[in-house]
N, C-alpha and C positions, 0 to 999 in steps of 0.2 A: 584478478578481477575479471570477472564474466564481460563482456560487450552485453550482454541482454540486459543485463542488471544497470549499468550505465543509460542505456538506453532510458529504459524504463522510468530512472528515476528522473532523469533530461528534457524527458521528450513536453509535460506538461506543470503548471505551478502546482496543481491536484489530483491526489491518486485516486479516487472514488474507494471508499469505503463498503463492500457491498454483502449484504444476508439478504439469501433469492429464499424464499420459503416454498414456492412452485415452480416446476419445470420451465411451465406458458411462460413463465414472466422471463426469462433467460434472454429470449430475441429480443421482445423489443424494447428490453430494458438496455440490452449492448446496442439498439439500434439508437438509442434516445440520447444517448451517451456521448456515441460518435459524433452522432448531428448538432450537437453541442460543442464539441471540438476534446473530448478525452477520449482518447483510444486508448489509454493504458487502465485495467480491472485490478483490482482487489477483490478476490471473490471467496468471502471467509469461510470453512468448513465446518459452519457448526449448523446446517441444517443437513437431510436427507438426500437433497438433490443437488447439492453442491458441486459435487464433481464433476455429474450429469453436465450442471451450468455453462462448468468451462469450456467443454465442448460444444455445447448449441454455440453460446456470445462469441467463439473463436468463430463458427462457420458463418455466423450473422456476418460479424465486421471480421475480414481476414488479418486488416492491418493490424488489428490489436494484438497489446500484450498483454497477457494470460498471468497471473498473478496469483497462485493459495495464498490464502490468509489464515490465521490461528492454527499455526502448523507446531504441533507442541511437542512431536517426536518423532524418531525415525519413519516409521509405517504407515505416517501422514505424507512423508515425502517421496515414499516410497509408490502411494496410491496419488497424489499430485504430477507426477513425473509420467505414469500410468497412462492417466488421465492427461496428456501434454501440456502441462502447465509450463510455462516460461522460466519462472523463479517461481518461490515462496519465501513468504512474511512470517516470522513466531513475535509473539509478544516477548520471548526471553530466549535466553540462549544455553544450551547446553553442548558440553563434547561429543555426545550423542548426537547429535543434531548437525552440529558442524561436519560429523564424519560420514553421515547418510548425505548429506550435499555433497561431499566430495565423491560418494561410490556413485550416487547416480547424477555426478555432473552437471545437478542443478543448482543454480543460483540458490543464494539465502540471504535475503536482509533483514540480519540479525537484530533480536532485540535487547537494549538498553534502558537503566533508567538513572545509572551512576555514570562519575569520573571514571572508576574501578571497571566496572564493565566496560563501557567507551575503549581504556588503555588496555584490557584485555584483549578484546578484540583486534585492537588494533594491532597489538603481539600476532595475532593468529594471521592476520595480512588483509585482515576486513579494512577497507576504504570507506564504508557506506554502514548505518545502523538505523535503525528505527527506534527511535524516543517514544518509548507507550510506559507509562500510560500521561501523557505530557503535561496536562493542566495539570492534575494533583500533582505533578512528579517537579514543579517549577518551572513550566509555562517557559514563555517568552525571555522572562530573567535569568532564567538557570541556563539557556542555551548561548544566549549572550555570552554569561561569565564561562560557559565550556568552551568557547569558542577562543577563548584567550590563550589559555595553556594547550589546547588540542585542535590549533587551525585545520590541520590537513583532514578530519575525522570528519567527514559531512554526515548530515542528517536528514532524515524524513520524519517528523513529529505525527504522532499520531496518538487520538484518544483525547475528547472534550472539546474538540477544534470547530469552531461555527464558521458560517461567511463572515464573519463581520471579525473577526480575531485571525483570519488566514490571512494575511495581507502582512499583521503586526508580526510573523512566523517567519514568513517571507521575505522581512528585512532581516533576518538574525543570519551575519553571512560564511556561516555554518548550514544553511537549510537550502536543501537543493530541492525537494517539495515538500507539500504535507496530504498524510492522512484524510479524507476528507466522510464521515458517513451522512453529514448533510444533506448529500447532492440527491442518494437513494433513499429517504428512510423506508422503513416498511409501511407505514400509512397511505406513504402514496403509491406504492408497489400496490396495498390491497384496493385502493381506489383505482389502480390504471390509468392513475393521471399520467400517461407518459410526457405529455405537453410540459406538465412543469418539471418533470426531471429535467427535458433538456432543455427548458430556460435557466435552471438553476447549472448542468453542464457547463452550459454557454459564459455563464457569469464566472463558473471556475476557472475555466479555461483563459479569460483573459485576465485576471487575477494579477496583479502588481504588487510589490512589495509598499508599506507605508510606514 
């Protein structure tokens, strides 16, 4: 187990779920962020400037951790790693995958949507996985009942997660945080409302289980 990746998933109740579609938006989107109280990014790779991203928001806020998301194969983690990403996030997991995290020594919180994969991983000496796509996949109930047979297997739920259902996530004590793409959508990334990013930040950040 990485120390980064512990960190990462410790340090806040919400991981920010984030698609930057322009360069500009990079700083003071990780500036809006912090000031809300999440330093840890999710910064998914499915736009152009993605990569770019992680380098501006790393030099915005230094304390943060740098996070790829939808890292679906090697040469994703290979340009993540490049690019000084922290860890990376896949929606699923392959040996492939597992085995470019171990040549370039980067974190992976792997993804999951079964029992079967969970015990998989857990075989390989993963500690930590990521539940996506979670609402379709059984939500709240399905983590509960994994939680029975596979305690030591923590989670980060991610995919259909609102403010108002993170909280219900939060009690399942299997979940050391969740997903969150709430906090950034891109509406308000194209308005520049940065104000309400980090009201809505703020409200993640204190985030309780119920």
């Amino acid at each position: 187990m990485y120390p980064v990746l512990h960190e990462a998933l410790l340090r806040g109740p919400v991981m920010p779920v984030l698609v930057i579609p322009d360069i500009s938006m990079a700083a003071p989107l990780a500036e809006a962020l912090a000031s809300g109280g999440l330093t840890v990014f999710e910064i998914t790779l499915r736009t152009e400037c993605a990569l770019d991203a992680m380098v501006v928001m790393r030099d915005a806020v230094p304390e943060a951790l740098i996070g790829a998301g939808t890292v679906t194969n090697a040469d994703r983690i290979r340009q993540a790693n490049d690019f000084g990403a922290d860890f990376v996030v896949s929606p699923g997991t392959t040996q492939l995958l597992l085995n470019a995290s171990i040549e370039h020594q980067l974190p992976i919180l792997p993804g999951f949507s079964s029992a079967s994969e969970a015990m998989a991983l857990m075989e390989l000496g993963s500690r930590y996985g990521k539940f996506f796509p979670a609402e379709i996949s059984g939500g709240v109930n399905y983590l509960h009942a994994l939680a029975g047979p596979l305690p030591d297997f923590l989670v980060c739920p991610t995919g259909g997660i609102k403010a108002e259902t993170a909280g219900h996530y939060l009690a399942c004590p299997n979940v050391v945080c969740v997903g969150g793409s709430w906090i950034a959508p891109i509406d308000l990334l194209t308005e520049g409302n940065y104000t309400e990013i980090e009201a809505r930040a703020r409200q993640a950040a204190s985030l309780k289980s119920l």
